[in-house]
ROLUMKE-197009 format. One line per field, with one value per residue (C-alpha): residue in one letter; z, x negated, y negated; residue number from 1; chain. Coordinates in steps of 0.05 Angstrom, whole numbers, plus 5000, padded with zeros to 4 digits. Layout:
BEGIN
resn: [A|...]
z: [Z|...]
x: [X|...]
y: [Y|...]
resi: [NUM|...]
chain: [A|...]
***
This chain:
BEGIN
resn: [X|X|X|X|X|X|X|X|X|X|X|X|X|X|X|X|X|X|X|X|X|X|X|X|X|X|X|X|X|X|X|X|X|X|X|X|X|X|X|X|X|X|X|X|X|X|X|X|X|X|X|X|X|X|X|X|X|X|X|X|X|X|X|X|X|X|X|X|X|X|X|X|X|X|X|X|X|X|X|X|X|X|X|X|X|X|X|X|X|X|X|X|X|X|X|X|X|X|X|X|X|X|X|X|X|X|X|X|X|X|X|X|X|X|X|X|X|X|X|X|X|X|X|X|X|X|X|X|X|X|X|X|X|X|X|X|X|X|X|X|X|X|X|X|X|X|X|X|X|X|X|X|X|X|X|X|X|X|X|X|X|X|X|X|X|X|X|X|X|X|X|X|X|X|X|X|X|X|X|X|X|X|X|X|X|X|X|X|X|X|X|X|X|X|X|X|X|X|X|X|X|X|X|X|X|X|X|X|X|X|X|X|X|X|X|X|X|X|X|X|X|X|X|X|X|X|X|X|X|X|X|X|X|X|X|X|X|X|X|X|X|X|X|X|X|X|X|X|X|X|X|X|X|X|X|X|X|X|X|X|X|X|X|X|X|X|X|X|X|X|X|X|X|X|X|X|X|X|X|X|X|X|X|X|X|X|X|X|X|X|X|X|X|X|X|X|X|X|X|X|X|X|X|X|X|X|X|X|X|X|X|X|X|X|X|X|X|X|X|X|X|X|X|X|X|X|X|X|X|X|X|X|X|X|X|X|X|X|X|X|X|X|X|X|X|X|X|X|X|X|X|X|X|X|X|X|X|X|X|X|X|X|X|X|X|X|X|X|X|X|X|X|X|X|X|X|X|X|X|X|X|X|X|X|X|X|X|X|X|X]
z: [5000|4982|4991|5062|5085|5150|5182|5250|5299|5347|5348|5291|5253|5201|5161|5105|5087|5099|5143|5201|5159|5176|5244|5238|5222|5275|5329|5305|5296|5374|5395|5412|5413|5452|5459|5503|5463|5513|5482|5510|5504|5459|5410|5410|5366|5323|5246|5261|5321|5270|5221|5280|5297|5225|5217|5284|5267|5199|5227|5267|5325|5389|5430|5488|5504|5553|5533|5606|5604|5624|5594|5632|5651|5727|5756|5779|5697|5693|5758|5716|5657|5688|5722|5656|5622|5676|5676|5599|5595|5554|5532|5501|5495|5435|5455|5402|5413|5432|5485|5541|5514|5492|5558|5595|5556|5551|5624|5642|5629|5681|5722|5693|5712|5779|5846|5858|5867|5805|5839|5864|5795|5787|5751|5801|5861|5823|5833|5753|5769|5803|5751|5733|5661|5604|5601|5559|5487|5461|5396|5397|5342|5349|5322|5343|5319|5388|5436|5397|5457|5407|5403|5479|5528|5581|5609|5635|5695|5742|5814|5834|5907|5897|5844|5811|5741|5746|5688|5694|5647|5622|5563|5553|5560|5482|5437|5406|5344|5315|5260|5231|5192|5173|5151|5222|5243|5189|5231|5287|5302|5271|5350|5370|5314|5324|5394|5389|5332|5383|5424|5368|5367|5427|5448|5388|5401|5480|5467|5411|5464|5525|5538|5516|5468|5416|5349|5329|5365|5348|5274|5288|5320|5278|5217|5268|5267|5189|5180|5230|5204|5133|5148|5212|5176|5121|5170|5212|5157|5106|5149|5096|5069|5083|5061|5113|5163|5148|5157|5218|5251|5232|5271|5328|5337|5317|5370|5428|5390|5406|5473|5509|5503|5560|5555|5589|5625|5584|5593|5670|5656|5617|5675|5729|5668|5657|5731|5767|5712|5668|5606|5547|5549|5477|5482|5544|5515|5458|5498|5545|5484|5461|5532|5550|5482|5504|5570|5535|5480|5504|5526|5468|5409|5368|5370|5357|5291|5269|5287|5247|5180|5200|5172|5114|5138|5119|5172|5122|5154|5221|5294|5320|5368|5314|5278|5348|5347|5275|5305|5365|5312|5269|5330|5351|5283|5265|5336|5310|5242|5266|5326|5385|5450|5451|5531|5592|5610|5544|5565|5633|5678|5731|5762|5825|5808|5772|5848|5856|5781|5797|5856|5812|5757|5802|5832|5765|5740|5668|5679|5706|5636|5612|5584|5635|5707|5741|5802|5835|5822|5743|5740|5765|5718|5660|5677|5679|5617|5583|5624|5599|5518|5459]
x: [5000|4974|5024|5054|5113|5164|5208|5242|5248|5267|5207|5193|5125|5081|5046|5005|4922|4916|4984|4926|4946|5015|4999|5015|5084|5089|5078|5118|5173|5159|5157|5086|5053|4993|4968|4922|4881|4877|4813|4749|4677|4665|4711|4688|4627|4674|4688|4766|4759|4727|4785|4840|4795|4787|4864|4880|4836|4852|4925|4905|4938|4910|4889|4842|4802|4804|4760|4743|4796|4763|4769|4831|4846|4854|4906|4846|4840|4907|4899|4844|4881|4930|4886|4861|4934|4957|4906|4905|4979|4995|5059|5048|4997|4972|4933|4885|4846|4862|4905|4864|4877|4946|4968|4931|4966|5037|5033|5011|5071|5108|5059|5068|5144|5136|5096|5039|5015|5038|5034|5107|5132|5103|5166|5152|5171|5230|5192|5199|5281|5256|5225|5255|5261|5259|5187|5142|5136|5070|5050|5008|4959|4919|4858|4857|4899|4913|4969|5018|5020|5042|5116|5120|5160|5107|5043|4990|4941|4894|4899|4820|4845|4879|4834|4901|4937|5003|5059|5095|5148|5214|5251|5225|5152|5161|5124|5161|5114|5063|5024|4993|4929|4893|4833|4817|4809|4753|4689|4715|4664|4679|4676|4726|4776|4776|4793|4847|4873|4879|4910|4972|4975|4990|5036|5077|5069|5087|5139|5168|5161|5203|5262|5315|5360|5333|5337|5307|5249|5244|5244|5195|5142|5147|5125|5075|5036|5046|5005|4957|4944|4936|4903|4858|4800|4794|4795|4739|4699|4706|4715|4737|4788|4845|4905|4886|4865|4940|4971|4937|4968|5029|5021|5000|5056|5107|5081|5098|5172|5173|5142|5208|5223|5163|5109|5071|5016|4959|4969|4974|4902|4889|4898|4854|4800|4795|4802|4758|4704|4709|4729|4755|4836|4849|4788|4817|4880|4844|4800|4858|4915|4891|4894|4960|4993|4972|5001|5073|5071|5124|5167|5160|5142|5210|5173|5097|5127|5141|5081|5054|5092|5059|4988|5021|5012|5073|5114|5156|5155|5131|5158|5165|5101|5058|5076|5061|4989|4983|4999|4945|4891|4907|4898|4839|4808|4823|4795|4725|4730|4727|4669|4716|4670|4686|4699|4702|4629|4609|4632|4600|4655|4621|4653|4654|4701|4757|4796|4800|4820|4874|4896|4913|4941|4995|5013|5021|5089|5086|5080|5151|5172|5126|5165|5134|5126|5055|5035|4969|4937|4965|4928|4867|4864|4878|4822|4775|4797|4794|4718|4697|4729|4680]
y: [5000|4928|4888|4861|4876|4855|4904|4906|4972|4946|4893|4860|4893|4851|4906|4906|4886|4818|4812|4773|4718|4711|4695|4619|4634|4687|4642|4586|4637|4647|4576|4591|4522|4536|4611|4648|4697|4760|4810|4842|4814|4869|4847|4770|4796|4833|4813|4819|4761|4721|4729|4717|4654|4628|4634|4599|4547|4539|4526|4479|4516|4509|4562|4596|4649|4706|4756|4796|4852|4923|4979|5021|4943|4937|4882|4827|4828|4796|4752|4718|4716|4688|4621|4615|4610|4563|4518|4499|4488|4553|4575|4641|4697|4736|4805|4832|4887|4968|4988|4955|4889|4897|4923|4861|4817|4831|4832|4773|4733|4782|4739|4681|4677|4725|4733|4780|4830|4866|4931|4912|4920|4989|5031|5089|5052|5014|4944|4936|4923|4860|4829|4759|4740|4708|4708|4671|4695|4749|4774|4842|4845|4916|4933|5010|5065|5097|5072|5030|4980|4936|4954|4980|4963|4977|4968|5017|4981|5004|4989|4983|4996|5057|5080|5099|5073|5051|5032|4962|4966|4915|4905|4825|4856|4876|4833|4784|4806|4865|4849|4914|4893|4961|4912|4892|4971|4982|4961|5008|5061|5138|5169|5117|5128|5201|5191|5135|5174|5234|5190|5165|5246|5260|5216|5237|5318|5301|5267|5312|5374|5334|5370|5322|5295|5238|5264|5191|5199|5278|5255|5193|5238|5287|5240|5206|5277|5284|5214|5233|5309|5279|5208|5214|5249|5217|5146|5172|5194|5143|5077|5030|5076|5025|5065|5121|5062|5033|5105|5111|5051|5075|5140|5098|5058|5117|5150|5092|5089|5173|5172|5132|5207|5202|5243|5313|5350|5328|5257|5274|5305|5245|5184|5216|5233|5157|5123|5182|5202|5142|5189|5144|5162|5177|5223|5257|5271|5301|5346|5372|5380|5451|5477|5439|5471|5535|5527|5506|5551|5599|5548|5504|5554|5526|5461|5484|5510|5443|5422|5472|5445|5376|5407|5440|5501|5556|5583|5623|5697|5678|5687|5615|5641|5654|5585|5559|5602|5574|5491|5500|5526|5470|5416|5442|5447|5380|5372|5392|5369|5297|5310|5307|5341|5410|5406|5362|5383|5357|5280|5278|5315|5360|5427|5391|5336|5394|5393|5322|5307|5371|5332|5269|5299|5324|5269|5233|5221|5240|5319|5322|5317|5365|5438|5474|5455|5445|5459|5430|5501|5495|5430|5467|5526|5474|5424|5491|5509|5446|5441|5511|5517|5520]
resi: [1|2|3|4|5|6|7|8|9|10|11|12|13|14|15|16|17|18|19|20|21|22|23|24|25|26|27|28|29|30|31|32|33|34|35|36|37|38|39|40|41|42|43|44|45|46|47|48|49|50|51|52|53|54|55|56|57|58|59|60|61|62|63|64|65|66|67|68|69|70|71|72|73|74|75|76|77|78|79|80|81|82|83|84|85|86|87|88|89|90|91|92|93|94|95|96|97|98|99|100|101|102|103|104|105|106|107|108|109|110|111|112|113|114|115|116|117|118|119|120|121|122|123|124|125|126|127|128|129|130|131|132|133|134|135|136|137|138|139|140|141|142|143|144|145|146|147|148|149|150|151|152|153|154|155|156|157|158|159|160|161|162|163|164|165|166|167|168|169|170|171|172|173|174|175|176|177|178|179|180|181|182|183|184|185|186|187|188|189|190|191|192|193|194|195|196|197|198|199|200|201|202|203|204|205|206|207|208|209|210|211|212|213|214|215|216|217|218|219|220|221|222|223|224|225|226|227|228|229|230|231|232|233|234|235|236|237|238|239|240|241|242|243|244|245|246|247|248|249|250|251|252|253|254|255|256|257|258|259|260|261|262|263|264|265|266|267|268|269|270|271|272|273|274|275|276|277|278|279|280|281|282|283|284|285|286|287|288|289|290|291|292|293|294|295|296|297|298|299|300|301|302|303|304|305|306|307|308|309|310|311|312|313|314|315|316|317|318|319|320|321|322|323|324|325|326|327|328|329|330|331|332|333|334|335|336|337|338|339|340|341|342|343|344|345|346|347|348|349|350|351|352|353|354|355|356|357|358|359|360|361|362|363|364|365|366|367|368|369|370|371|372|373|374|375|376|377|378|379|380|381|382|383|384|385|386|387|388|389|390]
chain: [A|A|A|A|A|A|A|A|A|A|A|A|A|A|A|A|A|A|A|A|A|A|A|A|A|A|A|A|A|A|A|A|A|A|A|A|A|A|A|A|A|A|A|A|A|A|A|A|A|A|A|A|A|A|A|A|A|A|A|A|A|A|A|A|A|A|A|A|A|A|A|A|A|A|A|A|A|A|A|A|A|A|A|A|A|A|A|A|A|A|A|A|A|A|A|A|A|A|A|A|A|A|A|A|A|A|A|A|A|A|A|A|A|A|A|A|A|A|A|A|A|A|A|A|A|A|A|A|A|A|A|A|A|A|A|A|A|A|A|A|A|A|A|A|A|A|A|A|A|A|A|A|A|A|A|A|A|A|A|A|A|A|A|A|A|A|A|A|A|A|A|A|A|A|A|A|A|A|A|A|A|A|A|A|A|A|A|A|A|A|A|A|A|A|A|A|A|A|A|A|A|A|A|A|A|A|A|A|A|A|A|A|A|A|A|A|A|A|A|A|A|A|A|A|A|A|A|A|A|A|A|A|A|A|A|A|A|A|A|A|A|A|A|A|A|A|A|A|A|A|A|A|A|A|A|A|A|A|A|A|A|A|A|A|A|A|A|A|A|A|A|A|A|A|A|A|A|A|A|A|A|A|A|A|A|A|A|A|A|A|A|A|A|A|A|A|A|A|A|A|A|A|A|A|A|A|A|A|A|A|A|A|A|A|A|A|A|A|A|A|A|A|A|A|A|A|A|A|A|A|A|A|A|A|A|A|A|A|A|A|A|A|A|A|A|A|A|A|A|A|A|A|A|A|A|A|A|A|A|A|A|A|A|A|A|A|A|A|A|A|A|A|A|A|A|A|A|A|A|A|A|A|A|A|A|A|A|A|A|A]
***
């Protein structure tokens, strides 16, 4: 595709090569007069920050930087964020970045309109219910392929105290606009685009295998693992390969749209992985998928057989459990194919730390919509699996 395009589900998505430059007419469609750019220091040295800042400037529209969110972005991230916002007379935020950044930033104008700490919005204590509205206006513009922050409803933050990552989530914390640029992903690094691809996987295969009703979402991941199956290869390898960069974005954000469905057991591996041993969360899901699937695959074989289809692979004369069989191969070849870490031990995860992480996992919330149950000592055998597989 080479042309732009403008669509709306439900949050209204600029996509296209080149759609950066519609960013002027995002934020005056958003009443966004002066903006607070939320990124990471990485990304200031980045050729797509120099694009965003050409077109802002070029516009004439003012604006500020915040460029110290973390990666896994703890809550003092958006206390800062916050002063910074405040004290240049800002009126709106724009997040650009990967997940990290996007999350920072659509949360900080929950702060901007409510008290601290944000730890009293946290959804699994209720607190989000609290949160006053209407809050001021943010347009996501990503330059992963991984999370789809940028047309979620929520927010994932780390409370340094706790050591723990917690979800803020409301309806107003949507973005007000996406725009989808597949040129600003190209100067992302092959490791990192495997793993954020992994990540857009995920989310759509947990989120397929919850048990409940959303045929919409069913349908959305389902097409989310196509793109991914036939695109994220071909992105990591060839970097400038924009119509498999543009595909890949795609996936990404179908995958947020399927994972209101909620999400499973690997991502419960996956939080712990990140806050405890510092493991890059699109890589962690990707490590601990193959054992997770294998853990579900009796309960969700139906499922695995679709998955299956989603690699091209023929199911015709199959049980649904050998499809399923045939779906896990598939994952974790694609797995190697694009040089994922074969295992835990391979990214710096000791033996010693497996209990601890098991300890976590369980207490996370996503697991309790995973097709099987897990129990503290399922957590266990899965984190030694995913530690010990070749």
């Amino acid at each position: 595709m080479t042309e732009v395009v403008r669509f709306s589900f439900p949050t209204f998505i600029c996509y296209g090569p080149g759609a950066v430059k519609q960013l002027p007419l995002c934020l005056e469609e958003a009443k966004i007069r002066k903006l607070l750019l939320v990124t990471d220091n990485e990304l200031t040295r980045t050729e797509a920050f120099k694009t965003i800042e050409s077109v802002l400037k070029k516009s004439k529209v003012p604006y500020v930087v915040f460029s110290d969110v973390h990666p896994n972005p703890a809550t003092d991230d958006v206390e800062m964020a916050l002063r910074v916002y405040q004290a240049n007379d800002c009126n709106g935020v724009v997040g650009l970045g990967g997940g990290s950044a996007l999350d920072a930033a659509k949360v900080i104008p929950v702060r901007v309109v409510n008290d601290g700490p944000l730890t009293r919005y946290n959804v699994e204590t209720g607190g989000n219910a609290t949160i006053r509205v209407p809050l001021p206006p943010m347009i996501a513009i990503p330059t992963t392929a991984g999370t789809g922050s940028e047309v979620g409803r929520c927010s994932v933050l780390t409370d340094p105290q706790a050591k723990k990552k917690f979800l803020v989530c409301h309806q107003e914390m949507m973005p007000r606009r996406a725009i989808l640029d597949p040129l600003l992903t190209v100067g992302l690094p092959a490791h990192l685009t495997a793993a954020t691809g992994m990540d857009a996987f995920t989310h759509n295969l947990e989120a397929l295998t919850v048990d409940a009703f959303h045929p919409m979402c069913d349908a959305i991941a389902l097409k989310g693992m196509e793109y991914v199956a036939q695109y994220l290869e071909r992105a990591v390898k060839n970097p400038t390969d924009i119509e498999a960069r543009g595909y890949m974005m795609l996936a990404a954000m179908m995958g947020a749209v399927a994972f209101q469905k909620d999400l499973g057991a690997a991502h419960s591996m996956a939080h712990p992985l990140s806050t405890l041993s510092g493991v890059h969360h699109g890589l962690a899901n990707a490590i601990c998928l193959v054992p997770v699937m294998k853990f579900n695959r009796d309960r969700s074989a139906a499922k695995y057989a679709r998955i299956a289809q989603c690699f091209g692979i023929d199911v015709n004369g199959l049980s649904e459990l050998e499809a399923a069989d045939k779906a896990i191969e598939a994952v974790a070849d694609l797995n190697r194919r694009i040089g994922i870490p074969r295992s835990l031990a391979h990214v710096g995860v000791t033996e010693e730390q497996l209990s601890v992480l098991a300890r976590s996992a369980v207490a996370d919330t996503c697991h309790r919509t995973n097709p099987r149950p897990c129990s503290e000592k399922d957590f266990l055998m899965l984190f030694q699996q995913a530690f010990e597989q070749t």
